[in-house]
C-alpha positions as CSV (number, residue, x, y, z in Angstrom):
1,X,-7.1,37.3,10.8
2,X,-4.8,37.1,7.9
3,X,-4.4,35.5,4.8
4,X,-1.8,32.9,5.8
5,X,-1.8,30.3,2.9
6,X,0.9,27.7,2.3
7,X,1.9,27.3,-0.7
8,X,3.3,23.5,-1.6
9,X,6.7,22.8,-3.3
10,X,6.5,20.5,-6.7
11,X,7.4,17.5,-4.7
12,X,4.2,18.0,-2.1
13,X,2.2,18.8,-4.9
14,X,3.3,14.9,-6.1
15,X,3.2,13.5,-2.5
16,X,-0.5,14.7,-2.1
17,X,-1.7,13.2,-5.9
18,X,0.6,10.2,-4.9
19,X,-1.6,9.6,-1.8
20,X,-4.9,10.7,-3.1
21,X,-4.2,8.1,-5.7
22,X,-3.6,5.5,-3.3
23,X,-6.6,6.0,-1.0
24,X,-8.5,6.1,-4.5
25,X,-7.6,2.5,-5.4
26,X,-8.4,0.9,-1.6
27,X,-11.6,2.1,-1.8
28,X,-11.9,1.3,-4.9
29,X,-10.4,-2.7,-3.8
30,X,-13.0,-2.4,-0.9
31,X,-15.9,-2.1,-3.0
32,X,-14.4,-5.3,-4.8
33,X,-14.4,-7.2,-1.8
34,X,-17.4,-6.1,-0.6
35,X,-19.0,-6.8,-3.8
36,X,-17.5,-10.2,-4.2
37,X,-18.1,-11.5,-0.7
38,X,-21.8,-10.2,-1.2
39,X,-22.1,-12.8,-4.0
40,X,-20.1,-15.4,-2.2
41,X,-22.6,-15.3,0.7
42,X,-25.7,-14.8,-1.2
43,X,-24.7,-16.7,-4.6
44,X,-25.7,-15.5,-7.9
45,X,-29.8,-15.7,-7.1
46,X,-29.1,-12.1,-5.0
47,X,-28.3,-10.5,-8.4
48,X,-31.9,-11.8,-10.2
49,X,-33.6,-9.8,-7.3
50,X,-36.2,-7.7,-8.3
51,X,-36.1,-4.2,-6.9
């Protein structure tokens, strides 16, 4: 087996941050809306819980 790495170019060095950025932020926007439909559903008594 040999040692066959790829090495990127500038512009898919960009492309790759460019879409690790973007998943970053929807799951970042999915936590969100989780997060606010959790408090929609269960109003404001689930955050007074105790653990």
């Amino acid at each position: 087996m040999g040692d066959d790495f790829v090495t990127l170019t500038e512009s898919q060095k960009r492309a790759r941050r460019s879409r690790s950025v973007a998943i970053a932020l929807a799951l970042f926007a999915m936590v969100i809306i989780f997060y606010a439909a959790t408090i929609a559903k269960f109003g404001h008594g689930f955050l007074d819980r105790a653990m």
